[in-house]
N, C-alpha and C positions, 0 to 999 in steps of 0.2 A: 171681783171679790166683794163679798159682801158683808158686812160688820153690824150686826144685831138691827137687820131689815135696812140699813143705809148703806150707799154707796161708798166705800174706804176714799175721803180725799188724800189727796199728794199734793205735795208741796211745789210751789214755783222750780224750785231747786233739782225736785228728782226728773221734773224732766227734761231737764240740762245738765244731768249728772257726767255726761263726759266731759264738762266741762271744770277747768280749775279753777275754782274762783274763793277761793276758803282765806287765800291771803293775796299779797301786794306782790308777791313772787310769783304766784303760782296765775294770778290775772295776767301779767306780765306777761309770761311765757307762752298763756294760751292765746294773748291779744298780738304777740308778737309775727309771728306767721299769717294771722287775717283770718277770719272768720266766713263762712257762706251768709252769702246772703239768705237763704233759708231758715238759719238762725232769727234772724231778724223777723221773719215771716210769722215766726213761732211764736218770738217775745210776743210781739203785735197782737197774736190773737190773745194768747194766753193771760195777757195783762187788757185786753178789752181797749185798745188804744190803733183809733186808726193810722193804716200805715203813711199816711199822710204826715201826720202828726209826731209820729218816732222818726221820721225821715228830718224833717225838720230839726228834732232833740239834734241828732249827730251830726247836722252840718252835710244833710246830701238830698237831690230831690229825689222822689217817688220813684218820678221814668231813670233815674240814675240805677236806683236800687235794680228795679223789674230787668235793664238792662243786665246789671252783674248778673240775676239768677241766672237768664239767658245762656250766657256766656261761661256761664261758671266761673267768673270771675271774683276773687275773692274780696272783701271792704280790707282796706288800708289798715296799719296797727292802730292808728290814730283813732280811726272810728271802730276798730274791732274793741281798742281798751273803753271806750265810752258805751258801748251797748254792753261789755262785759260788768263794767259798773251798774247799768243800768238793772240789768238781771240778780246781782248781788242785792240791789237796795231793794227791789219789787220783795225777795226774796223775806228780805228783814221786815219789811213793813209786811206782807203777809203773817210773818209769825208774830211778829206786835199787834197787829189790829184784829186777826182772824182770817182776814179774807182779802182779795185784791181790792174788791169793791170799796170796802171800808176806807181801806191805804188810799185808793183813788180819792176817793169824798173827804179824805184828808189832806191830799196832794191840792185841794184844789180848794181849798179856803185859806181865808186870808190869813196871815203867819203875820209879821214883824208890824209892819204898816199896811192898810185896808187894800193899797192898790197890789201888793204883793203876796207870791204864793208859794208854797216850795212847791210847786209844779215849776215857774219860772225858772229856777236857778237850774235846774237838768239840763240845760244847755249847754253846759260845761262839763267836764271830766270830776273839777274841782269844786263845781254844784253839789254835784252828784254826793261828794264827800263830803261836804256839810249838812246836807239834808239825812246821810246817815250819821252822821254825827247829834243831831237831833233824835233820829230814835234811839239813839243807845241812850243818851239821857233823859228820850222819856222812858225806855224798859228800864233804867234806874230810879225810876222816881223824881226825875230833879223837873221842877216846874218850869215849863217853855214859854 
């Protein structure tokens, strides 16, 4: 479709719309049964982050992943709630900055102390919730 000579963008979100991720219940429920690994495949391109690197964020290697697509084997809840968070925050930081790019080039400078970034704290589930905790108050105004 096309919107006054430019391409209609979508958001990180519509195209993981089967997915529930709108609250703390509904991550829950979709993290709880396990996710494909194909998902993963998707965040990874979609957010411009080699899968090398998202493999890492969740605590699994590379040949771990390529193995589950293989197999059809599904990620753990553990790791299915961490890339579900993962995809929520891309999500926000997309609508906060514009674009993943941006989010990215913000992910990836220094925050508290020089040697630190909120790229780093993604490691965790509980990262993941502080760093959006950060965009909510910067989409409120409150200086970071």
């Amino acid at each position: 479709m096309q919107v006054s000579g430019l391409e209609k963008k979508t958001s990180l979100k519509a195209n993981f719309k089967t997915l529930a991720i709108d609250n703390d219940a509904q991550l829950f429920s979709s993290a709880r049964n396990g996710l494909s690994p194909a998902i993963f495949y998707e965040f990874a391109r979609l957010v411009n982050m080699p899968d090398k690197v998202l493999a890492h964020i969740i605590h699994l290697s590379p040949r771990t992943i390529s193995n589950y697509l293989d197999r059809s084997k599904l990620l753990s809840p553990v790791q299915s709630e961490h890339l579900l968070k993962l995809i929520a925050l891309f999500d926000k930081g997309e609508a906060l900055f514009g674009s993943i790019a941006e989010f990215n080039y913000w992910l990836n400078k220094p925050f508290f102390e020089p040697a630190e970034k909120p790229a780093d704290w993604l490691i965790t589930p509980g990262g993941v919730d502080l760093v959006a905790l950060e965009l909510d108050r910067m989409a409120l105004g409150y200086p970071v």
